[in-house]
N, C-alpha and C positions, 0 to 999 in steps of 0.2 A: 881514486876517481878521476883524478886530471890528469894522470896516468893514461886514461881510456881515454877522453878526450881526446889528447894528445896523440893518439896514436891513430884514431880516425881523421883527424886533422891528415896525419902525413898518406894516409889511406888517398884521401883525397888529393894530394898533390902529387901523386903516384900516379892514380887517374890522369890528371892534366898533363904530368909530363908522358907519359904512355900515349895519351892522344898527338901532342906536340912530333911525338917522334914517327907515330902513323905518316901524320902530316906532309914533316920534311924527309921520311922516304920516300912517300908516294911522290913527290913533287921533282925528287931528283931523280927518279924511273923516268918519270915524263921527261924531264929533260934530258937526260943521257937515250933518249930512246926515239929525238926528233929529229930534222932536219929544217933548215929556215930558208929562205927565199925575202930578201931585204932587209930593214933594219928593225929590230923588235925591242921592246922594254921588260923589263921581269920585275914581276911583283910577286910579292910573299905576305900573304894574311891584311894584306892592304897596302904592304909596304913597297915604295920603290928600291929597289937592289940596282939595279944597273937601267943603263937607257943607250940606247944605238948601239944595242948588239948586230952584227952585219957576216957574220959568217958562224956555221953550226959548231964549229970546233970552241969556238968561246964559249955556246951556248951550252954544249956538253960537258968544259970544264965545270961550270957552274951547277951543272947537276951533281957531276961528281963531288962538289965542296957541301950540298945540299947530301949528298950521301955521309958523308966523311962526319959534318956538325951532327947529323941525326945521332953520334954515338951518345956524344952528351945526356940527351931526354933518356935515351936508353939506359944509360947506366945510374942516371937520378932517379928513374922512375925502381929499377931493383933496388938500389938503398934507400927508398922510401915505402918500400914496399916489406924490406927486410927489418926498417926500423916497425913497422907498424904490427907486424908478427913479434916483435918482441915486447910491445907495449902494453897489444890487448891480448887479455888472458883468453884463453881456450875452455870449453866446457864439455870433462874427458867424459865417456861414456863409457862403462866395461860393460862387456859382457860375459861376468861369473858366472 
């Protein structure tokens, strides 16, 4: 039984990192996909990452590295997803 538990636990932090990774994809499209005019600040989920960005080629690196971290969430979310298929049991159905 804590076995199941267990494995909806990871269910759900499969969930979170699958969103996380939504996230800092979408975010680094945005970025790799803009152009700036003065000096801008980048925030991420509330956070400040940089301040007095002043030309688009920076601001595009920074997408790019926004592309590149996204693998992380990605590849936590399938091994949380893969342990959680192995945890909770299945209920097979035949059709004799």
């Amino acid at each position: 039984m804590i076995q199941n538990r267990l494995g909806w636990l990871f269910l759900g932090f499969a969930g979170c990192f699958g969103l996380l990774f939504i996230l800092m994809a979408g975010e680094g499209n945005g970025l790799v996909n803009c152009q700036i005019d003065g000096t801008m600040q980048l925030n991420f989920l509330g956070i400040k990452i940089a301040e007095d960005i002043s030309t688009t080629e920076t601001w595009n690196q920074f997408g790019t590295y926004f592309y590149l971290w996204s693998i992380l969430p990605f590849v936590l979310t399938i091994v949380c997803y893969r342990k959680f298929l192995k945890l909770v049991p299945t209920k097979n159905k035949s059709f004799a």
